[in-house]
ROFIDREN-286736 format. One record per residue (C-alpha): x, y, z. Coordinates in steps of 0.02 Angstrom, whole numbers, plus 50000, padded with zeros to 5 digits. Layout:
BEGIN
XYZ/...
//
This chain:
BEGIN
482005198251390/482695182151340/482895168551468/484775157551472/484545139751516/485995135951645/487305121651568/486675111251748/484735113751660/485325105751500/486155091651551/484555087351634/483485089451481/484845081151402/484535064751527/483005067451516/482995061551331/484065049851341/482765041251450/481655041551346/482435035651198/483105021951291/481375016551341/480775019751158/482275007351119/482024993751248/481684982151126/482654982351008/484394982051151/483584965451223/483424957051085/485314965251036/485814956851212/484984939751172/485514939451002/487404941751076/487224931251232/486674915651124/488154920251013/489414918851152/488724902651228/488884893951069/490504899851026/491084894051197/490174877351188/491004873951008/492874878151049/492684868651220/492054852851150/493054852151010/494584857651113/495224839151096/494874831950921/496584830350825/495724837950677/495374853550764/496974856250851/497794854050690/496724868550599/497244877850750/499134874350708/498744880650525/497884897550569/499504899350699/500884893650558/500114906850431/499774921050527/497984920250545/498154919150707/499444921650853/500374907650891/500004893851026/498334896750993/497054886851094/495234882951128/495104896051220/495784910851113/494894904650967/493174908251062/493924925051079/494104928250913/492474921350858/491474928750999/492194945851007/492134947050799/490174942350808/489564954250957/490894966950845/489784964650706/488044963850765/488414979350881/488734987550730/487164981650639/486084988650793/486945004150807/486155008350613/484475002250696/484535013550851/485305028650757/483885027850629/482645024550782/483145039950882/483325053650740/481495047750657/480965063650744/481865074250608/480575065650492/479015066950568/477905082150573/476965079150721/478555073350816/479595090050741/478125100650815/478135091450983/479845092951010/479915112550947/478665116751091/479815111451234/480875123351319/482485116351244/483615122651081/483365112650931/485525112950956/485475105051110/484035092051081/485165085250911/486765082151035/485465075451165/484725064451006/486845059050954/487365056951158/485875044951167/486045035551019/488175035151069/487865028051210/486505013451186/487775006451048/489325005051149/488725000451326/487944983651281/489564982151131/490534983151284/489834976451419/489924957751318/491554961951261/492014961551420/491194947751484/492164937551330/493684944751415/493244939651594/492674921751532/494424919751462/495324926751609/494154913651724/494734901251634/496714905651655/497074913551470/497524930251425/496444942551332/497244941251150/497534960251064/496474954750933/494874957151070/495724971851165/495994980451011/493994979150981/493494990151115/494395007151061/493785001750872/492025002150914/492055017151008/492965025550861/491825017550720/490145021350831/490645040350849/490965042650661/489495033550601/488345041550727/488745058250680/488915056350497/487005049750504/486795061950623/487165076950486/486385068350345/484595066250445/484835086050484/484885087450303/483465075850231/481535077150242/481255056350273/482015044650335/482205032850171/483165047450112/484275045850259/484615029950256/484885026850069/486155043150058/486995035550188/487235018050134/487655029449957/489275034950043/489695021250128/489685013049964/490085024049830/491285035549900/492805020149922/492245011449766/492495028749676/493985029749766/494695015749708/494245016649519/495065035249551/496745024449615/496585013049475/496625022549339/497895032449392/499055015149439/498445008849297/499175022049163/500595028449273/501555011549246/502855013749382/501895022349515/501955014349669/500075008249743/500655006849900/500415025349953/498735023149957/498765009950091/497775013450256/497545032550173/496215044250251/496085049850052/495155030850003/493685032950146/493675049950201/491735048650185/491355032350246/491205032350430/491005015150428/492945014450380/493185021750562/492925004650644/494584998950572/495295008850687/496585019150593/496955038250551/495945040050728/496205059350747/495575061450587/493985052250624/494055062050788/493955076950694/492715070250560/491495066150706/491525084750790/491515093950630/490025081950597/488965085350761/489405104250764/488765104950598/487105094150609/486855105450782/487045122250668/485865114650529/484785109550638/484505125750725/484195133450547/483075118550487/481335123150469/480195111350567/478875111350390/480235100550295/479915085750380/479055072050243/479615081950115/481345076850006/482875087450076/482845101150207/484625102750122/485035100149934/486865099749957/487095079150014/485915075449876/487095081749762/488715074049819/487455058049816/486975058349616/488655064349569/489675049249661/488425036749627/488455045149433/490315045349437/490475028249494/489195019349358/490165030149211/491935023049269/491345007449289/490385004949109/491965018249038/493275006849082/492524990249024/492384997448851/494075005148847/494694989548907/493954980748765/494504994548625/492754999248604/492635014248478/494705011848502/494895014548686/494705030648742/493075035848626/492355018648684/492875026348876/491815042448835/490515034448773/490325020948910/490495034649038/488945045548953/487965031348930/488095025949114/488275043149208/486755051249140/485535038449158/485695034549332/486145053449388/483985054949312/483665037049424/484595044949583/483555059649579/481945052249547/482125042049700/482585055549830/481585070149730/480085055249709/479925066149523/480535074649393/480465089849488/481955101449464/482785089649365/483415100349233/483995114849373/485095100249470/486055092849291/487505105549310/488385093649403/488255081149311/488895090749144/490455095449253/490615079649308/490645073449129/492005087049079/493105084749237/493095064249211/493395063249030/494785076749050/495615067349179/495815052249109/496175058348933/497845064349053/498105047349095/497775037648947/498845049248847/500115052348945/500255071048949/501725072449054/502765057748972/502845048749143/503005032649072/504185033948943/505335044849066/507115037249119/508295052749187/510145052549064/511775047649170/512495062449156/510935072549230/511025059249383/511865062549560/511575045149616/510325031949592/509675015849701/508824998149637/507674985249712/507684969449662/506174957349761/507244943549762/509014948949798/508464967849896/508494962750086/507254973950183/507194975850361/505464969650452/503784981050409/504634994350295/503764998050142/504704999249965/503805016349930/504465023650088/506205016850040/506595019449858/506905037849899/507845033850013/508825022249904/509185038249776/510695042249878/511355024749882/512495021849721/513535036349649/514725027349541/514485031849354/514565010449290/513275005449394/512185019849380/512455017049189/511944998149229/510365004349324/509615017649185/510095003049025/508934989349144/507705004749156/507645009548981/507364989948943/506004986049045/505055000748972/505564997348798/504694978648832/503114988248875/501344990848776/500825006948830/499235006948717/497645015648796/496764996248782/498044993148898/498145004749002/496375001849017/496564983849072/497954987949179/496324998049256/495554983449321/496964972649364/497524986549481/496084988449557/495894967349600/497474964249657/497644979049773/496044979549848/495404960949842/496304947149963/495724931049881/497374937749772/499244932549818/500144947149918/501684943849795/500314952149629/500174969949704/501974971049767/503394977749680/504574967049602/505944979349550/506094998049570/507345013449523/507565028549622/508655042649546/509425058249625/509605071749493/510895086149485/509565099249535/508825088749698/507565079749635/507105062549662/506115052449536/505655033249582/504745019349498/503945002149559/503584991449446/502324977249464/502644958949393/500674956349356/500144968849237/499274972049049/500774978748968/501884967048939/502454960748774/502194942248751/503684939448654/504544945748810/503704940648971/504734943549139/506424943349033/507234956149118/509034954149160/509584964349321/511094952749323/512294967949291/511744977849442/511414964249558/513274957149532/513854974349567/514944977249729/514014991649754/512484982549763/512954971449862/513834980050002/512064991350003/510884980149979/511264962249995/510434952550120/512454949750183/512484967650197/510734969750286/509894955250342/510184951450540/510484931650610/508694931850665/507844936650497/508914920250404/508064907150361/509564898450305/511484900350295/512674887750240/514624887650213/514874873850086/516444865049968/517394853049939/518494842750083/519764838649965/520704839249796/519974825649667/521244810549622/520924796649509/520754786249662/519404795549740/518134810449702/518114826649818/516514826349962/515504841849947/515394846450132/514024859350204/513944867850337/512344874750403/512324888750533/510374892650518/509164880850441/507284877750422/507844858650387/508814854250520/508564856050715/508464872850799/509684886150839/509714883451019/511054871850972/512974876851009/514074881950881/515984881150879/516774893850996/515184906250981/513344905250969/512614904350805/512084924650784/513914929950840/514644917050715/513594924450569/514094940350635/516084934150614/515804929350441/514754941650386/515954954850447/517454949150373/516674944650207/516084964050196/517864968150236/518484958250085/517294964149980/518064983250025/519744978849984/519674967349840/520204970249658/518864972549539/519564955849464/519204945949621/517684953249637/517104944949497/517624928349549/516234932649694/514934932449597/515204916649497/514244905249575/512314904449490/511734893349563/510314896049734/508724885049742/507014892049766/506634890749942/508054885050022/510004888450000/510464872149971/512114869349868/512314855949708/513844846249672/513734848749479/513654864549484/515014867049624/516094856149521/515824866149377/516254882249492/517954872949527/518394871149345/518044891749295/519024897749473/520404887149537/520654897449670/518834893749751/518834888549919/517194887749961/515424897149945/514434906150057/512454903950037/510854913350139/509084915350121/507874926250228/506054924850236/504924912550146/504284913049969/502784916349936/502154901949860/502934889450001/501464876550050/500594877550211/501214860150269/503164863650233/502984881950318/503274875250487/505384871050418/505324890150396/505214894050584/506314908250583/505574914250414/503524912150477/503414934150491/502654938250332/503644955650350/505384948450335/505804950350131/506104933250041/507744935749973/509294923749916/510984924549881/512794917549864/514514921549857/515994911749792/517594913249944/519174914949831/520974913749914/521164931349903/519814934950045/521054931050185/519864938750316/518694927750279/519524913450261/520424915950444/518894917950514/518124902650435/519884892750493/519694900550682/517694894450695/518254875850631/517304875750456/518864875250347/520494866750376/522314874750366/522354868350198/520834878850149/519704865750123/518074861850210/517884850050336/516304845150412/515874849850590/514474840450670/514474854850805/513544865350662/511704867050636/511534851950514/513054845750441/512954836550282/514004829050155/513704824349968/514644813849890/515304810149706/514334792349689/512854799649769/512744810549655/512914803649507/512264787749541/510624796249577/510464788249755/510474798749936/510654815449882/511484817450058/511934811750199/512054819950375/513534814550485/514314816250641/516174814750727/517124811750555/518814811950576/519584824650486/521384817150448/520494804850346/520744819750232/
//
């Protein structure tokens, strides 16, 4: 008759071993404790005694201004960060040690023979075994996480979300990599086995991952790298990954599928495979073929890269010559022989087949991805990003939007406009497999490596198209990449579409862009008509400016965000209603400086001379460029959020836009004569002049209270 141990029985046995691994782990959590407590009084001791040197408050200023760190940083918050990111990282460091420490009894015959003698299920003493090794990693992680947080708190600062944000990460990370372990101990004989499969994974799997994502980037010319970002797909077998704290429910899953299968193995496991290589041949497989996989890609795509045996023979090759020597290294470590050797290579032949087929896919473009541009006629409506003129609200992706943007533009000229720019930027393309091969590793670097700008791995223009039958085909194409011609570097002209009205009214940052996300906006022209006495003043008028003051300054008649709003309404309003002859006049103006929106007298001048009927331009920029320096970043202080796009523009005001013009009249910018007259209530008003121009003196010069009838 067999006996049921009661669920009150177990959780005794349960604490029972939990006991005792925690006295069999003593050690190593007091030297984990001293270890951290040392790290937190020196942390503390730095920041506080350096709290007051210039030097120091200004690198705090720096991390604040680029987004390192939050801003208003202090003394005290930067202890937080350092504190809470070392404790993060040597909890993590222990929790290997005590996981390896508490499931050594998987590995040991006399300890697998002890342990099967007691009245407990071999089930229930591998969840005691993961409880006990859970719980030793994230009760000391936590308890000085905490005391980081009360220290702060004592000393009258807030716990920044950078620390808060710890504690659920560990938790999460320490679950996934127990467990994983967890199954892979279950499965081995000895505990170097175990350890080096795991470190395998953790290793392996994303780097494989990545090669996978940059071959595929790298041939697909078009295909947009960003839908890989924060996927479960790139580290769905390194647990490690979990302390990021992202696709949670997945780890969530990933841990309990983990446990409930390390609890089943172990039930089956026979207590006479201890010391010997695998109790479980499966992981050892997934093991050789990654780490296989991995070596072949690596050596295969530095030889097609360099047109070895002429690129995709040189590919094969590499990919032989790595794969099959380390799949025999792999297995002489874990097998310790040569045993069964031959009886474990059908992997590695698939493995050969599969890789070499999948990347003779890419390399020759079987489905004619890149070459594809949809006709007109087959296209229901169409959308185009442009990085520079494309205003995008805060934190949305250009993946997520170009299909999106496919319903944007359904008139026939400017779709015509959008698949002619297509059709050229592909035609100035070098789709040779050499390239495609480079275009392999510069993928890979400058989406996966941050020591490279932001601005190399993000789109730079894009086409979405709708066709007849519903489908939706988009392309993002990268600035830094291996195929373009070098007769023809970045000469593409979007002019066409860009200067488009329906562009414009869809995606202009006029259109889009709210007052906050501006880093400038200026109304500027001249005050008067030239004579041979005297030369018209260029006056500007700034509503929002990184150069001058703030915007808690008042504004004629409204605050600065409702007069933007005024203007910006009434100019779309024009824009509606206009002939397709004004509408050119609109666009006339060329010239908008690179980081700022700052006007030029020549080339205003020259504006004058091609439309009469100007009577004055409006110019905006949002965000910041990218390659603004450090030191001039504080100007931009509406423009510091990374997420806001960097984007200019400007638009020529002829008579005809009457809207806009009364508007501009009712807020005090232009006069009834239609000219524009400074207005030191603005957000710096400035004037250039004719002789300080062209005399090559004060560029401008900033005034206040000029009397208008002087005009």
């Amino acid at each position: 008759m067999t006996q049921k141990t009661s669920f009150k029985s177990r959780l005794k046995q349960m604490l029972s071993f939990f006991l005792s691994d925690l006295k069999s782990c003593n050690t190593f959590l007091i030297v984990f404790g001293i270890i951290s407590a040392v790290a937190i009084t020196v942390c503390f001791t730095i920041c506080v005694v350096l709290g007051n040197d210039s030097s120091f408050s200004m690198m705090l200023s720096a991390l604040s201004i680029t987004g390192i760190a939050n801003s208003g940083i202090g003394e005290i918050e930067l202890f937080q960060y350092s504190s809470a990111s070392l404790v993060y990282l040597i909890s993590i460091v222990f929790t290997i040690i005590y996981t390896v420490r508490i499931y050594s009894y998987l590995h040991n015959k006399r300890k697998a023979d002890l342990y099967g003698s007691l009245p407990i299920g071999r089930a229930t003493l591998f969840i005691a075994k993961s409880v006990s090794a859970y719980l030793m990693s994230i009760i000391p992680a936590i308890f000085f996480l905490s005391l980081i947080s009360i220290i702060s708190v004592c000393s009258g600062h807030s716990v920044v979300s950078e620390v808060t944000k710890l504690f659920p990460e560990i938790c999460m990370g320490t679950l996934a990599s127990i467990a994983f372990f967890g199954l892979i101990a279950v499965c081995c004989g000895t505990m170097l086995n175990s350890v080096l499969m795991f470190v395998a994974v953790c290793v392996a799997y994303p780097l494989s991952a990545i090669f996978i994502k940059g071959t595929v980037v790298g041939c697909f010319d078009g295909f947009y790298v960003g839908i890989f970002k924060d996927s479960v797909i790139m580290n769905a077998l390194n647990p490690l990954a979990a302390y990021d704290g992202i696709n949670v429910i997945y780890w969530l899953i990933f841990s309990v599928v983990c446990i409930a299968l390390g609890a089943f193995l172990a039930k089956k496991r026979k207590a006479e495979r201890a010391q010997s290589a695998f109790a479980f041949h499966l992981p050892c497989y997934i093991i050789k073929v990654l780490v296989s996989f991995l070596a072949g890609m690596f050596l295969g795509v530095l030889f097609g890269s360099m047109n070895v045996f002429g690129g995709y023979a040189g590919f094969v090759f590499g990919f032989i010559l790595a794969s099959v020597p380390v799949y025999i290294i792999v297995h002489l470590i874990l097998y310790r022989g040569f045993s069964k050797l031959i009886k474990t290579s059908i992997p590695l032949g698939a493995l050969i087949i599969v890789s070499c087929v999948g990347v003779a896919l890419c390399c020759f473009d079987a489905f004619g991805y890149n070459s594809y541009v949809p006709k007109a006629q087959d296209i229901k409506s169409a959308g185009f990003y442009d990085a520079n003129s494309n205003y995008q609200a805060k934190g949305s992706a250009v993946g997520k939007n170009l299909k999106d943007m496919a319903d944007d533009i359904t008139d026939k000229d400017t779709i015509a406009f959008i698949t002619n720019s297509h059709s050229n930027l592909i035609n100035k393309r070098d789709y040779s497999i050499q390239n495609k091969f480079k275009n392999t590793w510069v993928s890979m670097f400058t989406d996966n490596f941050l020591f490279f700008s932001k601005e190399l791995s993000q789109p730079y223009c894009g086409y979405a198209y709708k066709l007849n039958d519903g489908r939706i085909i988009t392309r993002a194409y990268n600035r830094f990449n291996a195929f373009y011609n070098s007769d023809t570097l970045y000469d593409d002209d979007n002019t066409d579409i860009i200067n488009s009205k329906g562009y414009i009214k869809t995606y202009s940052p006029i259109a889009k862009a709210e007052y906050d996300d501006l880093s400038e906006f200026a109304v500027f022209g001249f005050n008067r008509k030239d004579t041979e006495k005297k030369h018209a003043d260029l006056v500007v008028n700034r509503i929002a400016s990184g150069y001058y003051g703030d915007d808690s300054q008042s504004v004629a008649l409204t605050g600065p965000g409702e007069t933007y709003k005024r203007i910006k309404d009434a100019f779309l309003k024009d824009i509606d209603n206009c002939s397709d002859e004004e509408f050119k006049k609109v666009v006339g103006y060329s010239n908008t400086f690179y980081g700022s929106a700052d006007p030029d007298y020549s080339d205003y001048s020259t504006l004058v001379e091609s439309i009469p009927d100007v009577v004055c331009v409006i110019q905006l920029a949002t965000g910041a460029p990218y390659n603004i320096y450090i030191s001039d970043l504080s100007s931009y202080y509406k423009s510091a959020d990374s997420d806001t796009a960097y984007t200019t523009a400007s638009y020529v005001i002829p008579r005809s836009f009457t809207k806009t013009i009364e508007v501009l009249q009712d807020l005090g910018m232009l006069d009834k004569n239609m000219y524009v007259k400074a207005n030191d209530d603005y957000n710096g008003t400035s004037i250039i002049t004719y002789d300080d121009y062209y005399d090559d003196s004060d560029y401008s010069d900033s005034v206040s209270g000029i009397d208008d009838s002087e005009y």
